[in-house]
N, C-alpha and C positions, 0 to 999 in steps of 0.2 A: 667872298672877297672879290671873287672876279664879277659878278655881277654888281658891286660895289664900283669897281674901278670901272668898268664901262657906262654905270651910267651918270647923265646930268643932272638931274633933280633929288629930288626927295621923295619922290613914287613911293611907295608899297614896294617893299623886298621883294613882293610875291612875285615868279616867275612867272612872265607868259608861257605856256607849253606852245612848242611849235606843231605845227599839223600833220610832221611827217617826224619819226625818230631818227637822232642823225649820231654818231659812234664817232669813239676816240677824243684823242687830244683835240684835234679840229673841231668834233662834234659838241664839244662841251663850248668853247668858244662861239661859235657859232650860235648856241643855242641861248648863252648868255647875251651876246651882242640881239640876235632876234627880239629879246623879253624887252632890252633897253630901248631897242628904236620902236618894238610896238608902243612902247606906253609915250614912247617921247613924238610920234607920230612923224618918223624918220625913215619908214621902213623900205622905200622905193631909192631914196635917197643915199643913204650906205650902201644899199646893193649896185650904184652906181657908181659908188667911192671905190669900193671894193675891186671892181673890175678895172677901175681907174690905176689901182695905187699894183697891183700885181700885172698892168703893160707897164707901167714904170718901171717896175724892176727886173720883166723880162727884157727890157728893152736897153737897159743901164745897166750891166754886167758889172760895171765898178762900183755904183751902190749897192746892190748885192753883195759885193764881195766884202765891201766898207761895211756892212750889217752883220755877213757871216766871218768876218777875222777874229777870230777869238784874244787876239793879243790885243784891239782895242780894246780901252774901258767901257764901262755900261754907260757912263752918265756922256759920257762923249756921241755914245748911239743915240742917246734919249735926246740929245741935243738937234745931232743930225736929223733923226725921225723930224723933231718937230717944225724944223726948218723946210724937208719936204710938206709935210700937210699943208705947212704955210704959203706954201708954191703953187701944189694942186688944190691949195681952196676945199678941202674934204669935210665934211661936218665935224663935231669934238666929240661924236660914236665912234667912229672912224680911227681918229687919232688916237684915243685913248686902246683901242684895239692894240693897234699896233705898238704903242709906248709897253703896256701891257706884255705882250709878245717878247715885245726886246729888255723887258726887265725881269723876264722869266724865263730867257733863254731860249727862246720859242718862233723865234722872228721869221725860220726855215719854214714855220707854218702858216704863212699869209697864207699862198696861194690854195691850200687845202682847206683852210680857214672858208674863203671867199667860195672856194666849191661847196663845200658844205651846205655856206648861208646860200646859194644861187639855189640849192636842191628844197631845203626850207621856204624859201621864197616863191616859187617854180609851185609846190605842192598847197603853199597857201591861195595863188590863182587855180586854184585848180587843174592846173596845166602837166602833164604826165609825158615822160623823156619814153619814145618810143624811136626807135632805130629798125632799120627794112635795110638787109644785105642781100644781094642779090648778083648772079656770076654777068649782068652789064647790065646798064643804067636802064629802066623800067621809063616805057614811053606815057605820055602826058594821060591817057584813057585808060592804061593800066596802073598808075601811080593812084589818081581817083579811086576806082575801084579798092587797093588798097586802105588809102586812107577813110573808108566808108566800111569796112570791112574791121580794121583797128578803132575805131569811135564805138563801135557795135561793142568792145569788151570793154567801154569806160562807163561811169557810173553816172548817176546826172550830174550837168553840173562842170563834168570833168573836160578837156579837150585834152586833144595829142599835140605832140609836138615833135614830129618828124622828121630822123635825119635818115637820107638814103647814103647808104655805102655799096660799092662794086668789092665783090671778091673771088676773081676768077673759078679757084679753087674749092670753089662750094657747086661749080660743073652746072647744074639747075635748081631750080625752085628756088627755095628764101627761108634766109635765117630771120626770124623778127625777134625783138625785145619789146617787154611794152611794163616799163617801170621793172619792179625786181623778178618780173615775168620772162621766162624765157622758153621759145619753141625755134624748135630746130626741123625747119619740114628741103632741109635742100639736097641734092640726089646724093651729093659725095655721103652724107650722112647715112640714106638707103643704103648706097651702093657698100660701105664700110660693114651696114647690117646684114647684109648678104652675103658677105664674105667672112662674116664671124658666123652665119648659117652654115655657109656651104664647107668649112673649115672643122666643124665640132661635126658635122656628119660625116664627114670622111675618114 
């Protein structure tokens, strides 16, 4: 039914599988909206809807709020909906998304929706979310190094996609992530391990 409602043609039911598995309420939308715009060859295109239509509504607190009032009607929402896509020019994936949402009570879920497809979309370029925390900002010849060092754990094919973060409290070395990977090499972490050493021996 929901892959019904988001898409425009008459395609094949059959679901596109996305390239990464994505969970939840969001996950299941996302993955149907995915199947719709690959076959409708939309797929760059909603993902710029999508980012479009969730600063709108961070940015409009009273459309928000007009979406989330539960004392409006639905067909009064479904009205409104329509008249924003008509505003922001969004593709009819898009809108249907969202009409969809808000006739399922679900409307709370754009923005987890819009992460969802970004992480789908993200893993169809082959592009993989890797994150470097570090207790202060990592200079231009060490930042390299890093990022030559994280490419080394990608598969062919794959690139990184790097955000640096400061956290005092990690004292030295670096926390990395690199997709549902996670290592933990910063001293506050050591120094926590030394102290559950030197604690059970005493």
């Amino acid at each position: 039914m929901l892959t019904r409602g988001l898409s425009t043609s008459s395609v094949s039911q059959a679901l596109v599988r996305t390239p990464v598995p994505v969970y939840g309420i969001e996950g299941r939308y996302a993955a149907a909206l995915f199947s719709a715009a690959s076959k409708n060859k939309a797929l760059d295109v909603v993902e710029k809807d999508l980012k479009t239509i969730s600063s709108t509504l961070a940015k409009d607190p009273r459309l928000a709020q007009f979406l989330e009032d539960p004392s409006i009607n639905k067909s009064t929402k479904l009205d409104g909906l329509t008249g924003v896509c008509q505003k922001l020019g969004v593709n009819d994936l898009s809108k249907n998304l969202l009409l969809s949402l808000a006739e399922n009570n679900r409307i709370t879920y754009v923005s987890a929706v819009a992460a969802s497809y970004a992480t789908v979309m993200a893993a169809s370029r082959g592009e993989v979310a890797c994150t470097v925390t570090t207790a202060k900002p990592l200079d231009e010849a060490m930042a390299k190094d890093v990022e030559g060092a994280l490419n080394s754990f990608l598969k062919e094919g794959e690139k990184a996609l790097i955000s640096y973060k400061t956290d005092p409290a990690i004292i030295g070395g670096m926390v990395v992530g690199i997709g549902d990977r996670f290592c933990d090499m910063s001293m506050s972490s050591k120094l926590n391990k030394y102290s559950e050493l030197i604690k059970s021996a005493a």
